[in-house]
Wavefront OBJ file of the C-alpha trace (Angstrom):
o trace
v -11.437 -9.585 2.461
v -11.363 -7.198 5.429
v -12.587 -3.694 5.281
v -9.128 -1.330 5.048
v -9.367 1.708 7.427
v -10.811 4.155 4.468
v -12.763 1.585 2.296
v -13.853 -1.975 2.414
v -14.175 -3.599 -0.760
v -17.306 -6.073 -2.073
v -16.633 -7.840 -5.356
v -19.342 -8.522 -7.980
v -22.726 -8.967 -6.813
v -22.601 -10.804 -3.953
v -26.015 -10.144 -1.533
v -27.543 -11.304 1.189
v -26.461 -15.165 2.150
v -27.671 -14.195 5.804
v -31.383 -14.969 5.251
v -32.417 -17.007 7.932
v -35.992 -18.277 7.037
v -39.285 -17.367 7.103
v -42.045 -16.931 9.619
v -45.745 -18.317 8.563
v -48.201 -15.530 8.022
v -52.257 -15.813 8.681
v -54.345 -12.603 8.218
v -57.989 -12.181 7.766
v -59.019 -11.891 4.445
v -60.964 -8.471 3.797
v -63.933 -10.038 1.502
v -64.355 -7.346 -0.519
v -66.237 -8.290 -3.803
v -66.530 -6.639 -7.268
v -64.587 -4.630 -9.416
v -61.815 -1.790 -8.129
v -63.160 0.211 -5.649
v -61.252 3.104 -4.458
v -61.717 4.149 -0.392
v -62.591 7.781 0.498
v -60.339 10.126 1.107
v -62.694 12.240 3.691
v -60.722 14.213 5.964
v -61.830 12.549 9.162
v -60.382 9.404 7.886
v -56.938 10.369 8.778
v -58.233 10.231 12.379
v -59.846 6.985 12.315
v -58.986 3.585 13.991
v -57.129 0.645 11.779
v -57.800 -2.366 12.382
v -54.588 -3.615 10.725
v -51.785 -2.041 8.227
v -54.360 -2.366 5.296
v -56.888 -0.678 6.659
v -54.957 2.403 8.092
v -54.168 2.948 3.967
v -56.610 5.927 2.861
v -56.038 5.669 -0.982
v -55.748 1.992 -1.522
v -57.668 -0.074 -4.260
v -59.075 -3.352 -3.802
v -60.410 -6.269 -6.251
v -61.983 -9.599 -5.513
v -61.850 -12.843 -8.138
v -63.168 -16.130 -7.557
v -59.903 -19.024 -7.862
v -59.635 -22.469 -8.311
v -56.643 -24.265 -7.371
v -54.955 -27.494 -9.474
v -57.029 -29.563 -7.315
v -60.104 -28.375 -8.360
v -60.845 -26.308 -4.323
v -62.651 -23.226 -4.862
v -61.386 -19.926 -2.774
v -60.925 -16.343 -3.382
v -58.372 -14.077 -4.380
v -58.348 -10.276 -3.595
v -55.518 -7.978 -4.553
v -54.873 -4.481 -2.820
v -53.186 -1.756 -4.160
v -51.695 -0.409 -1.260
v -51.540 3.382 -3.058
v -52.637 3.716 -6.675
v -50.477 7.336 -7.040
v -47.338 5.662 -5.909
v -48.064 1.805 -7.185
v -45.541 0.408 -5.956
v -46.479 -2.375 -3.049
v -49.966 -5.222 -3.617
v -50.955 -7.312 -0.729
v -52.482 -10.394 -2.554
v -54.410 -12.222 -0.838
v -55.935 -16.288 -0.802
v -58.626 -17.921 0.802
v -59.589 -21.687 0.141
v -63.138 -23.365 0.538
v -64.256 -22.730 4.125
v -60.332 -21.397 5.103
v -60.853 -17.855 4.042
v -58.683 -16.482 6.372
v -55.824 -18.532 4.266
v -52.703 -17.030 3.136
v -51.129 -13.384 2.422
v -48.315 -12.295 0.260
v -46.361 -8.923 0.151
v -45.804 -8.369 -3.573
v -43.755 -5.178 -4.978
v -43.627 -3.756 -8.628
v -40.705 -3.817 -10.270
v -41.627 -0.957 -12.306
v -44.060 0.928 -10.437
v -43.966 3.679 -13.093
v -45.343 1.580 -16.151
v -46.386 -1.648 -14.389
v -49.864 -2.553 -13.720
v -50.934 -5.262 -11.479
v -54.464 -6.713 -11.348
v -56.677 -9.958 -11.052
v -59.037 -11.110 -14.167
v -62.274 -13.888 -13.403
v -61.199 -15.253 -17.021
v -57.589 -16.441 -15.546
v -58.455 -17.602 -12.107
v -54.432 -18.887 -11.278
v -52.785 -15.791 -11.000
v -52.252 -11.792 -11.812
v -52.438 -10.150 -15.513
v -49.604 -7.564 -15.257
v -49.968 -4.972 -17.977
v -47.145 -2.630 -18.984
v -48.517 -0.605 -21.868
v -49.923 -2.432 -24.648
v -48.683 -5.501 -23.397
v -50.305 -8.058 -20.934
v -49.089 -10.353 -19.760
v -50.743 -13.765 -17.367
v -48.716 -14.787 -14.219
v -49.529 -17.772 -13.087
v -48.783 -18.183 -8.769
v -51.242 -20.797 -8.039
v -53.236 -23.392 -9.332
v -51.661 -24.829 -11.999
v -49.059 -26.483 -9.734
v -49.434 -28.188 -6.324
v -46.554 -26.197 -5.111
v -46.602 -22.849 -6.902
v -44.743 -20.236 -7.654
v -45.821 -18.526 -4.830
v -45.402 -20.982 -1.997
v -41.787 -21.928 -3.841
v -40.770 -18.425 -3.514
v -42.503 -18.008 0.222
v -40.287 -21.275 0.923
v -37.283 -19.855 -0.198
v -36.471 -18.053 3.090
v -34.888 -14.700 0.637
v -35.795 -11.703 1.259
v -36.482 -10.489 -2.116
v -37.777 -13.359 -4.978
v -38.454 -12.524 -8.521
v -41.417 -13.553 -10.128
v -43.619 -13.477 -12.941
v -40.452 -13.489 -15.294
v -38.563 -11.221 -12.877
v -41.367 -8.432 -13.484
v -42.602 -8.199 -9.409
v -40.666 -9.355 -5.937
v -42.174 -11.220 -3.599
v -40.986 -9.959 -0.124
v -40.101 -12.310 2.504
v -39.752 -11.764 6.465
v -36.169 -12.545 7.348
v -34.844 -12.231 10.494
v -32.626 -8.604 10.210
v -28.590 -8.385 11.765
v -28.540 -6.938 15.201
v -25.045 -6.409 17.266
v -24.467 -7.475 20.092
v -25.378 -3.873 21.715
v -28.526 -4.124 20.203
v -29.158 -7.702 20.856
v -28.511 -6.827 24.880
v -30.550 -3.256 24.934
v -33.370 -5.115 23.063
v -33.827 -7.860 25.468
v -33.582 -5.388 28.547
v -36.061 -3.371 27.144
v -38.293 -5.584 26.262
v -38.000 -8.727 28.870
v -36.616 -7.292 31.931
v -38.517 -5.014 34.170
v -36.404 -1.728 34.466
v -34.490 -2.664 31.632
v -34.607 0.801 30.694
v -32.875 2.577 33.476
v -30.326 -0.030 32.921
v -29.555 0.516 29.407
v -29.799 4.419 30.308
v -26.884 4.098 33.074
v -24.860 1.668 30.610
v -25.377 4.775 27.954
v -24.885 7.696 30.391
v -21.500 6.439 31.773
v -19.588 4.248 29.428
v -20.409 5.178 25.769
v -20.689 8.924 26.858
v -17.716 8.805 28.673
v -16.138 6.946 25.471
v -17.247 9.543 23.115
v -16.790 12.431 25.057
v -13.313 11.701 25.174
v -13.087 11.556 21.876
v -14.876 15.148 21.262
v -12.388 16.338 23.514
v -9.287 15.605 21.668
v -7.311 18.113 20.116
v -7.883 19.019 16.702
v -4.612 19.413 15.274
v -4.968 23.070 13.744
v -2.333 25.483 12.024
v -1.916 28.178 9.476
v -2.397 27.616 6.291
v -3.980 27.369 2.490
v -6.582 24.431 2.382
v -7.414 23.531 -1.338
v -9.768 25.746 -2.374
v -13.288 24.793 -4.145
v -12.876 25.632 -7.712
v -15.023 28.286 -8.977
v -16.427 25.965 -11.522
v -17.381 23.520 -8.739
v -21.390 24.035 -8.638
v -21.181 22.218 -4.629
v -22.927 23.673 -1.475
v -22.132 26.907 0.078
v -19.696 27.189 2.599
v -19.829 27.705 6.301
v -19.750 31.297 7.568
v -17.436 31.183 9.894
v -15.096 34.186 12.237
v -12.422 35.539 9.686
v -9.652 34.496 11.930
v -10.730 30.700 10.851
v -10.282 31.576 7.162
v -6.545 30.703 7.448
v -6.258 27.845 9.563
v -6.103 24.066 8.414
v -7.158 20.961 10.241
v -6.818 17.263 10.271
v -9.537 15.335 10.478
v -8.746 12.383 12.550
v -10.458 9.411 11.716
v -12.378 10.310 8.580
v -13.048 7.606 6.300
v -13.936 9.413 2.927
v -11.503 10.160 0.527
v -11.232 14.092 -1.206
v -10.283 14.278 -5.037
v -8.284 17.111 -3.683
v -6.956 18.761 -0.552
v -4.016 20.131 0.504
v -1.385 17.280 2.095
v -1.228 20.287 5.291
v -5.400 19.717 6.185
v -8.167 20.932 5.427
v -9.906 24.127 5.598
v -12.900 23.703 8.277
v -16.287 24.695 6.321
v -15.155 24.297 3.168
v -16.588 21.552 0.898
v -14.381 19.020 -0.669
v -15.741 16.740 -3.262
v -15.701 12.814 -2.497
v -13.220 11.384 -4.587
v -14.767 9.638 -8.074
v -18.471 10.299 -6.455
v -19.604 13.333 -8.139
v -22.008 15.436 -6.222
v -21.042 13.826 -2.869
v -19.219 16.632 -0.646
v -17.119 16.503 2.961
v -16.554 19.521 5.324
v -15.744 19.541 8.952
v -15.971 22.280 11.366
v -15.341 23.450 14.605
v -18.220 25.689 16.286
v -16.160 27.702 18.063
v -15.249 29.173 14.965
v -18.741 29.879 13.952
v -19.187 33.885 12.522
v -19.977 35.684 15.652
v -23.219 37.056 14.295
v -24.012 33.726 14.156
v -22.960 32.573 17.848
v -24.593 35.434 19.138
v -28.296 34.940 17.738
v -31.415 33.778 19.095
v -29.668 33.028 22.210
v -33.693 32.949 23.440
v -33.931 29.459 22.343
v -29.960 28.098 21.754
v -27.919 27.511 24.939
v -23.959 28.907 25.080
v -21.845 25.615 24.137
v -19.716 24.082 26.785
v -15.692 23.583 25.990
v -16.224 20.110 24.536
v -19.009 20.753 22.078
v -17.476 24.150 20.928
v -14.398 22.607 20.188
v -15.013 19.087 18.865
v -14.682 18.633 15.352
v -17.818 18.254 13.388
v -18.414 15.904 9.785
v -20.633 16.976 7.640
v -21.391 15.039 3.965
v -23.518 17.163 1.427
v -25.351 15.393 -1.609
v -26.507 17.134 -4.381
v -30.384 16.879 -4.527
v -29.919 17.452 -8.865
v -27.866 13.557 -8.969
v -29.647 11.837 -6.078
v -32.960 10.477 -5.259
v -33.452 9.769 -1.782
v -35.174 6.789 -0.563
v -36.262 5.005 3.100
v -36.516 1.054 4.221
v -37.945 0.238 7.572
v -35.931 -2.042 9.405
v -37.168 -5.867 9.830
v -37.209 -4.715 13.223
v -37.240 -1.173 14.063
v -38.940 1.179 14.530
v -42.239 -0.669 15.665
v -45.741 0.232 15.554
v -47.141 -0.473 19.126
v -47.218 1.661 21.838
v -43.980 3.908 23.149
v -43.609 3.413 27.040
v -42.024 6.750 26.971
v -45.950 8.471 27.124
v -48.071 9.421 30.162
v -50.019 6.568 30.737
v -53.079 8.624 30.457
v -52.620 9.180 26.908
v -52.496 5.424 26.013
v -55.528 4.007 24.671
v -55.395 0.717 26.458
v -58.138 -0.878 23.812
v -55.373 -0.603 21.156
v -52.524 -2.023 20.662
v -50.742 0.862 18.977
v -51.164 4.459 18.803
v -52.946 3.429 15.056
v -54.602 0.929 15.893
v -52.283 -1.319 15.171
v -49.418 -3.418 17.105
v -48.216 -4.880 13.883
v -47.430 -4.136 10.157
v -48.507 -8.324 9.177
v -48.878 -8.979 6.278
v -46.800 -6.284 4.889
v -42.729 -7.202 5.494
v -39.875 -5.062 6.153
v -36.423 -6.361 5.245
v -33.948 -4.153 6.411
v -32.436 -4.572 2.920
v -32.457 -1.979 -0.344
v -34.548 -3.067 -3.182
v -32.478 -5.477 -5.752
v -33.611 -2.735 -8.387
v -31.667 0.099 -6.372
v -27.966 -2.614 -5.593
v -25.935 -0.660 -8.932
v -27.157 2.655 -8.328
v -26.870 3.165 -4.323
v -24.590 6.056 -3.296
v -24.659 6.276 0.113
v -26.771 5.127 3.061
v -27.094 6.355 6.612
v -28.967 5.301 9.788
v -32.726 6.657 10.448
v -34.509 7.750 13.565
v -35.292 6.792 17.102
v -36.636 3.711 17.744
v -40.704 3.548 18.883
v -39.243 3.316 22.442
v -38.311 6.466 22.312
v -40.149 8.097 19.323
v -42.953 9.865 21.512
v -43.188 12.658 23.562
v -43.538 12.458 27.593
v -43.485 16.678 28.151
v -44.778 18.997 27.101
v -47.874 20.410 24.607
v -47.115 17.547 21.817
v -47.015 14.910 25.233
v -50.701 15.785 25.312
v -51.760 15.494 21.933
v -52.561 12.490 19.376
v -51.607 9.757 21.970
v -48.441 11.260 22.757
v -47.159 12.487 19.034
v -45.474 9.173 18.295
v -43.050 9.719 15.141
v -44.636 8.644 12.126
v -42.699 6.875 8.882
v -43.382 5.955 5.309
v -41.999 3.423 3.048
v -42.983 3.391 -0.610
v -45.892 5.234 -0.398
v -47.429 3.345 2.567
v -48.259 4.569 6.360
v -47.009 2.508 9.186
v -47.232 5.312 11.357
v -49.323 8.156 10.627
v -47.267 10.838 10.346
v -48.340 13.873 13.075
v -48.465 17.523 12.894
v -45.580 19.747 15.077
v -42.815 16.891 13.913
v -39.827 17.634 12.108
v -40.169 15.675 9.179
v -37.688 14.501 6.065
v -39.885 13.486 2.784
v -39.526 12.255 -0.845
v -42.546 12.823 -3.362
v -43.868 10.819 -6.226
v -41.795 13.517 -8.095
v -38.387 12.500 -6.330
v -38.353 16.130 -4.787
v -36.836 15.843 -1.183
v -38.012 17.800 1.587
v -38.031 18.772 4.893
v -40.706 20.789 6.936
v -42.697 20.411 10.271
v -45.834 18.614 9.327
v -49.114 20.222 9.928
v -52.413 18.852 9.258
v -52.669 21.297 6.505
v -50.280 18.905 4.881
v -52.142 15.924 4.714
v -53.606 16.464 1.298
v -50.159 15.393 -0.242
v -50.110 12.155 1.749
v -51.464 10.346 -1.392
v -47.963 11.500 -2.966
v -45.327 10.889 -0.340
v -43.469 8.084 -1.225
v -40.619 8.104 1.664
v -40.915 9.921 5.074
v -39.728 9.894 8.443
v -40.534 11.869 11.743
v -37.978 12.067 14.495
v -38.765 14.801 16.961
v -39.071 18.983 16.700
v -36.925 21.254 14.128
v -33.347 21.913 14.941
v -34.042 24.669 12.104
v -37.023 26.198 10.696
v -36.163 28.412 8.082
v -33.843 30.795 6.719
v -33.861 34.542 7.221
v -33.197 35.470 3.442
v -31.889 39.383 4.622
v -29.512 38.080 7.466
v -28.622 34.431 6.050
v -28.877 33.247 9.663
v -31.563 30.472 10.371
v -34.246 29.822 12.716
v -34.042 27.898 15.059
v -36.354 25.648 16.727
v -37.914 26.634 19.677
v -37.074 23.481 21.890
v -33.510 23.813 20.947
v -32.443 24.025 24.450
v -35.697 22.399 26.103
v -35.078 19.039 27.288
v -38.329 17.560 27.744
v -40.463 19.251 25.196
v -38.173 19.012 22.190
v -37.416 14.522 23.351
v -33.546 15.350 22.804
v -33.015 12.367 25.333
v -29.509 12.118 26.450
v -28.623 11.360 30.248
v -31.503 11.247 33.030
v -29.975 14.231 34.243
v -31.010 16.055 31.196
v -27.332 16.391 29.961
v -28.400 17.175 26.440
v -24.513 16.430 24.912
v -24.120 12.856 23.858
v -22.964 11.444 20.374
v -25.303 12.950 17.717
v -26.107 13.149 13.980
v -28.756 15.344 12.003
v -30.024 15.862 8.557
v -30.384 19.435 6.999
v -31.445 21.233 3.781
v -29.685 24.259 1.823
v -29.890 26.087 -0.986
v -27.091 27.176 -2.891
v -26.603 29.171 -6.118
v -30.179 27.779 -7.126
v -29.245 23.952 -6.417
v -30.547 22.036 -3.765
v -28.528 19.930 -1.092
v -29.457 17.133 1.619
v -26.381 17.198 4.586
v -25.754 15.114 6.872
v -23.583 15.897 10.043
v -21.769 13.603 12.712
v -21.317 14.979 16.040
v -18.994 12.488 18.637
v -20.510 14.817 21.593
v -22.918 17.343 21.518
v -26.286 19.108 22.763
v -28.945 19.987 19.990
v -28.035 24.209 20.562
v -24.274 22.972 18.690
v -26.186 21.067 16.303
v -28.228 24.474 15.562
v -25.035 26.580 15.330
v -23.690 24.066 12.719
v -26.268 24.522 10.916
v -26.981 27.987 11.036
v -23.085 28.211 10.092
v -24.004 26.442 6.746
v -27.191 28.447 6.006
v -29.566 25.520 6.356
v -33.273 25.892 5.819
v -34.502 23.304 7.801
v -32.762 20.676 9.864
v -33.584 18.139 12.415
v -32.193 14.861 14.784
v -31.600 12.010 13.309
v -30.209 8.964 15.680
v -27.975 9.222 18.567
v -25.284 7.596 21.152
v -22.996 5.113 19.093
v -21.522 4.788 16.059
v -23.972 1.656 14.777
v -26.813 4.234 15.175
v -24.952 7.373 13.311
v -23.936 5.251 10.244
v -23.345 6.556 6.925
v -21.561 4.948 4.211
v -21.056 6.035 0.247
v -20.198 3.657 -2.672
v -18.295 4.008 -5.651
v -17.980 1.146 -8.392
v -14.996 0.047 -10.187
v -16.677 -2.529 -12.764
v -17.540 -5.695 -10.868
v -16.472 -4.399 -7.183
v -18.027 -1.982 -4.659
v -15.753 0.284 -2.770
v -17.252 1.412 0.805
v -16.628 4.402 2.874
v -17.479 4.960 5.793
v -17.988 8.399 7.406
v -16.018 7.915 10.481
v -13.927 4.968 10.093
v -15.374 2.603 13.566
v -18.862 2.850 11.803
v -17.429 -0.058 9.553
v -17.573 -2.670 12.687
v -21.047 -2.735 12.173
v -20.400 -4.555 8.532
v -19.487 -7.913 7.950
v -17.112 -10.321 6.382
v -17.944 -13.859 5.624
v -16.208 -16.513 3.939
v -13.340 -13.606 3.100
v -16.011 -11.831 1.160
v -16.846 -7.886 2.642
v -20.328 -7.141 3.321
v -21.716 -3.334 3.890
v -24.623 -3.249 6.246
v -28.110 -2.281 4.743
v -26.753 -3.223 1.050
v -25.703 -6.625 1.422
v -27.375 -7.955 4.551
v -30.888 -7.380 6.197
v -30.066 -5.060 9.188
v -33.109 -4.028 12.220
v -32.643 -0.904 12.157
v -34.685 1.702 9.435
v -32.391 3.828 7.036
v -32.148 5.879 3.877
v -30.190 5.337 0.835
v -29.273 7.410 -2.313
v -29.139 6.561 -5.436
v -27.852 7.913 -8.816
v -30.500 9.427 -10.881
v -30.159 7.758 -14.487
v -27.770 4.959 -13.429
v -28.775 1.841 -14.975
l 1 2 3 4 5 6 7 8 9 10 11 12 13 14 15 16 17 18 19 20 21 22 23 24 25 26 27 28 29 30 31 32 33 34 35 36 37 38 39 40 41 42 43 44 45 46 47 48 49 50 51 52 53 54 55 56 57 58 59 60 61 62 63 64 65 66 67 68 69 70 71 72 73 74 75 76 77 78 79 80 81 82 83 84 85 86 87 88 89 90 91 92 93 94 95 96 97 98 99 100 101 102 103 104 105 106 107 108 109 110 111 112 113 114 115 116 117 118 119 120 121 122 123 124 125 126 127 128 129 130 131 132 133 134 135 136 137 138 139 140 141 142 143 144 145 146 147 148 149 150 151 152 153 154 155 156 157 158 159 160 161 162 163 164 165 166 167 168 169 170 171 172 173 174 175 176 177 178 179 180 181 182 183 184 185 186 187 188 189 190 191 192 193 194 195 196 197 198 199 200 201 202 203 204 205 206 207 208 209 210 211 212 213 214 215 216 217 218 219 220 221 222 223 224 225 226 227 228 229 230 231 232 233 234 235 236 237 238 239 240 241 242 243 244 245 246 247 248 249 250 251 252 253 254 255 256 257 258 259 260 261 262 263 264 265 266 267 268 269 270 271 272 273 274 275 276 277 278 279 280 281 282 283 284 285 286 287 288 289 290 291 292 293 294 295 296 297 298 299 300 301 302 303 304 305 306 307 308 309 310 311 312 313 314 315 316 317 318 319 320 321 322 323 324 325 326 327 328 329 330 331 332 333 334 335 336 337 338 339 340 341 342 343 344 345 346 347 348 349 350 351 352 353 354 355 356 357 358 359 360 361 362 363 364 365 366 367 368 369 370 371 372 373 374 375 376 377 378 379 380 381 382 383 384 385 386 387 388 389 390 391 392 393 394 395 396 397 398 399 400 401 402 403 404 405 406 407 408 409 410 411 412 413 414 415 416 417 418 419 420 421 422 423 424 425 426 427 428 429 430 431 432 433 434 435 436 437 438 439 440 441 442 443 444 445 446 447 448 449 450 451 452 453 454 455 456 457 458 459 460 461 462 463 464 465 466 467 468 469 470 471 472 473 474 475 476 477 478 479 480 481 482 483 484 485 486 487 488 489 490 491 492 493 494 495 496 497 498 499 500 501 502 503 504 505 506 507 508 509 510 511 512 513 514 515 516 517 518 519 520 521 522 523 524 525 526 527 528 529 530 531 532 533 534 535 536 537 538 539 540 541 542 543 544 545 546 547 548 549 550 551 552 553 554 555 556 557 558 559 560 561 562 563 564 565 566 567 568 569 570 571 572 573 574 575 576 577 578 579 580 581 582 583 584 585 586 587 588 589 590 591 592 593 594 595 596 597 598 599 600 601
């Protein structure tokens, strides 16, 4: 079935068909003997080179048994517990007779919260998982010439239960790219001055394209929107110039559906809840009609908008931080771990092969895919940051510091790329709290509890004046090289856009998200500041595959999908007849967050 313009429909269960095999995997085996042993947490550490993606963990755990196989081979097992406080990923490890450096699996706890993985010398063919009082034995090699283990490996999924369906075994599979991606890829990465081609491609067709579309006119009249009930506990509303407060617009091309709103338009900063998906919210604004106060502010650090950003019409989705816990995937692809070409070549360590020491994240595997645990409960999912190409700094003071400041990310507790102090950051704790702040090395005691996080440049916002209820902005709003904006050569900072902000609202929290079709990171502060924002920041720019954002709502066996704009759908897929939402039902290359329903089965 095809996607309809508002909604594209998956029935039943139906996941991930697209697998397309696996890749071998060889690591060296760290021969680390004994029982648990927990590595220091010193300070300096954070600092220190990796030699690979185990090694750059601070907190993790590590146990050694000797094995013996079906055959009667002896070898080793050791199993590492990526990060204890989280417990949520294992790297298990096997080494046979004189091949120590044998074979490495990516395992993941099904229950992180109550599960306990570890190895036992008195059962030398598999794990003892413990959940409570109970224990129980796993076998995944040995008692089988083909075991568990290399079954599941063979299966080419991306996710395969084991152990009576009690941990995953994750699988590289080869994640969907479009056909934009496929061609930028390859120019970056085969062809020298691939770059400045995919640059001129960017800076004259897709910004023409979405200028165009920034500069149509909203359709605008007098008029009642539907109000927001008093009883509705939803975000606050924009403060906008009181000549807005009676005008209604259409929002051309919106793809979610309001419970109510008037059949005239809608009223631009008002929030409208998401029809049968409580605590998700719409609004749309134009900054022109910003409060004045507002417009007029730290003009310091925020440029005057141009004609097209000031009157383009601006999506915003709110989601209330009480229903939702938000959680991040890296991409099977992006973003990488090696080096960003975008830093000065002086601050490259050429000895390395990544600003961590690291050029890969083998043995660990990203899908590209939610967690099979997460399919009934997923609300909504939207694109992440800038890919490593981009994810550094060339100017300014963070261009000089820590090899450039590349952006750092965390998935379930683990560090593919450290994350760096003067970056605008978006975080999820052990506790499910959500937050966003610019990370300072003050900050890295609560690494051991961050379970999701993901750098992508300098704040849009930094706080909230409580007196005036007009935010901060950053201070490389309207700096072109030292905030990274990118956008044209030519330092035209206005080019498709989306960002992720916080606010606080009658004591409840809320995470929004807002699409922009053309415009510089001074409108994206004004939008914020118009919805009294404590902290915002850039997400991904310059097409609608990279500014994605979908929500879900269930109807017993089928999955209804809306997208925020409606193109954003052409990145999904439909095979066979059957409708398949990117990042949900298909391994995708590109990293992304997802929300899900707290307390949904």
């Amino acid at each position: 079935m095809t996607a309809p313009q508002t909604e594209g429909r998956l029935s039943g269960t139906f996941r991930g068909v697209l697998w397309l095999g696996t890749l071998p995997l060889a690591v060296t085996i760290l021969l680390i003997y004994g029982p648990w042993e927990s590595c220091g947490r010193a300070a300096d550490q954070v600092s220190q080179v990796a030699q690979n993606i185990v090694t750059l963990q601070l907190f993790r755990q590590t146990n050694s048994i000797q094995i013996q196989s079906a055959q009667g081979e002896k070898g080793q097992a050791t199993l590492i517990n990526l990060n204890p406080h989280i417990n949520a990923w294992y790297v298990l490890q096997l080494g046979w007779g004189e091949r120590m450096a044998g074979e490495a699996y990516h395992l993941e706890s099904v229950n992180p919260q109550t599960q306990s993985l570890m190895l036992d010398s008195s059962h030398p063919y598999g794990l003892i998982i413990s959940e409570g009082q109970n224990k129980y034995i796993c076998d995944l090699w040995g008692t089988k010439l083909h075991g568990p283990l290399k079954e599941a490996r063979a299966s080419g999924a991306a996710y395969v239960p084991l152990c009576g369906g009690r941990i995953y075994l994750r699988n590289p599979v080869k994640g969907h790219r479009t056909k934009i991606e496929i061609v930028t890829d390859f120019l970056r990465d085969e062809v020298p001055g691939g770059e400045k081609i995919v640059a001129f491609v960017r800076d004259t067709f897709f910004q023409y394209r979405y200028e165009k579309r920034a500069e149509e006119k909203v359709e605008s009249k007098p008029g009642k929107g539907w109000p927001q009930k008093k009883t509705d506990s939803g975000p606050g509303p924009a403060w906008l110039d009181a000549k807005e407060a009676e005008h209604l617009v259409k929002p051309a091309g919106l793809g979610i559906e309001f419970q109510e709103s008037s059949p005239n338009g809608v009223a631009p900063g008002t929030w409208y809840a998401a029809k049968d998906n409580p605590g998700i919210y719409v609004s749309v604004i134009q900054p022109n009609g910003i409060a004045g106060d507002i417009l007029r502010s730290h003009r310091n650090v925020v440029s005057a908008l141009d004609s097209v950003e000031a009157a383009e019409l601006v999506y915003l989705v709110a989601f209330d931080l009480d229903r939702f816990d938000l959680k991040y995937s890296l991409g099977t692809e992006h973003p990488r771990v090696n080096w960003s070409d975008h830093i000065l070549d002086r601050m490259k360590d050429l000895s390395l092969p990544g600003p961590d020491g690291i050029g890969s994240i083998a043995p660990l595997v990203s899908t590209g895919l939610i967690d099979p645990g997460d399919e009934g409960k997923t609300a909504a999912t939207f694109t992440g940051g800038f890919k490593r190409t981009h994810g550094a700094f060339r100017w300014g003071d963070l261009a000089l510091k820590n090899h450039g400041s590349h952006y750092g990310f965390m998935e379930n507790g683990v560090v593919f790329s450290r994350l760096q102090p003067g970056l605008a950051t978006l975080y999820a704790l052990d506790d499910g709290s959500v937050e966003m702040k610019t990370w300072t090395e003050e900050d890295n005691p609560l690494l051991s509890k961050v379970k999701y996080a993901r750098q992508n440049g300098v704040p849009i916002i930094m706080k909230l004046d409580p007196v005036t209820q007009i935010s901060l902005p950053g201070p490389f709003v309207s700096r072109w090289g030292e905030g990274n904006w990118s956008g044209s050569e030519d330092k035209k900072l206005r080019t498709m856009r989306t960002g992720a902000g916080l606010q606080e609202y009658q004591g409840k929290r809320f995470l929004l998200y807002a699409f922009f079709w053309s415009a510089s990171p001074s409108a994206m502060a004004r939008v914020f500041q118009a919805y009294r924002c404590d902290y915002a920041m850039l997400l991904d720019m310059n097409a609608l595959e990279h500014t994605y954002l979908a929500v879900y709502r269930r109807q017993g066996s089928n999955l209804y999908v809306q997208h925020l704009i409606r193109g954003m759908g052409e990145v999904d897929m439909t095979v066979k007849g059957q409708y398949i939402p990117r990042f949900l039902g298909f391994s995708d290359d590109r990293d992304f967050f997802y929300l899900t329903r707290k307390g949904a089965p």
